[in-house]
Residue, then its C-alpha position, 0 to 999 in steps of 0.5 A: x943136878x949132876x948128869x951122867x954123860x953118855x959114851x962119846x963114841x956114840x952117833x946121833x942123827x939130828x933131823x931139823x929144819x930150822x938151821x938155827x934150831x938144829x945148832x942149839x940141839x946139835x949142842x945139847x946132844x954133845x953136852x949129853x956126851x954124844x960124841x958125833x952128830x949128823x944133821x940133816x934138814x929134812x926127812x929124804x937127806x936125814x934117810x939118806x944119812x941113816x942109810x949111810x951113817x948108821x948112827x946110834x940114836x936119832x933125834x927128829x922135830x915133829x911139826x904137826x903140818x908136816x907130813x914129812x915129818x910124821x912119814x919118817x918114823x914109818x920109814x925108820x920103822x920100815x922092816x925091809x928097809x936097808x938101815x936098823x929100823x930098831x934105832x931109838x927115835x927121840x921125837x921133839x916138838x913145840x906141840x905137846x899135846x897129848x895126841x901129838x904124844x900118842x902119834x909118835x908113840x903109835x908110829x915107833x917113837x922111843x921118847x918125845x921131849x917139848x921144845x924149847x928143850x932143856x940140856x936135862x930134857x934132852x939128856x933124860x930122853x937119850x939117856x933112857x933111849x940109848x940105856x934103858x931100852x923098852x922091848x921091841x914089838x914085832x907083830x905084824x900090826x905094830x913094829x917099834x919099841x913097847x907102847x907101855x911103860x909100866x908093868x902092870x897086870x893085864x887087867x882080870x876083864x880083859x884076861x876073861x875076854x881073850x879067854x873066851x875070844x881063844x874058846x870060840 
């Protein structure tokens, strides 16, 4: 499969513990076309390169157990915060299961990759965050990229319900 590279003018933010497991990512980024990455080995310094280098997508490992880990996105996502809170967050992790999925999408995650990740995974992920951006939801009980992903029609039920929900 032929991929596409990405613009290399583009900057990525590496957020990962693991020395040796933030080289092998750092690599797949560039042969996604990205043409600088910013590593940070734990959520104060990768905010702290947020802050300051303002990259164009940022890519973080997620570990279940650390709450470090899941705090960021809501740092990121924070309105009042001094960075863009709209950047595209790729979210990696050994755990896929499913309530690891919706977590980080609940909390303002753009794409979510297993790991071990492949040069396609992880080309498909930045690819769809950086080109093909879902809207982004500003309310005040959500703020992040659109949760859903198909275009279906709000379900005839559901319509009734907020009818009524209006007329009261």
């Amino acid at each position: 499969m032929s991929l596409t590279l990405l613009q290399s003018s583009l900057t990525a933010l590496l957020i990962d513990g693991n020395a040796h497991s933030a080289k092998l990512i750092t690599a797949l980024i560039r042969q996604s076309g990205i043409g600088s990455v910013m590593v940070a080995a734990n959520a104060q310094d990768g905010l702290q390169l947020l802050r300051l280098g303002s990259p164009d997508v940022v890519v973080c490992d997620w570990r279940s157990d650390a709450s470090s880990h899941q705090d960021i996105l809501c740092c990121i996502r924070d309105r009042n915060a001094p960075h863009n809170p709209r950047v595209p967050v790729v979210i990696m992790s050994s755990e896929p299961e499913l309530r690891h999925v919706l977590r980080a999408r609940d909390l303002g995650a753009t794409e979510f990759v297993a790991k071990p990740v492949s040069q396609q995974a992880m080309h498909r992920a930045l690819k769809s965050a950086l080109e093909r951006p879902r809207p982004f939801i500003d309310e005040k009980s959500f703020f992040g990229p659109d949760r859903r992903r198909k275009k279906q029609p709000t379900p005839q039920e559901r319509r009734e319900r907020q009818k009524g929900d209006l007329a009261t």
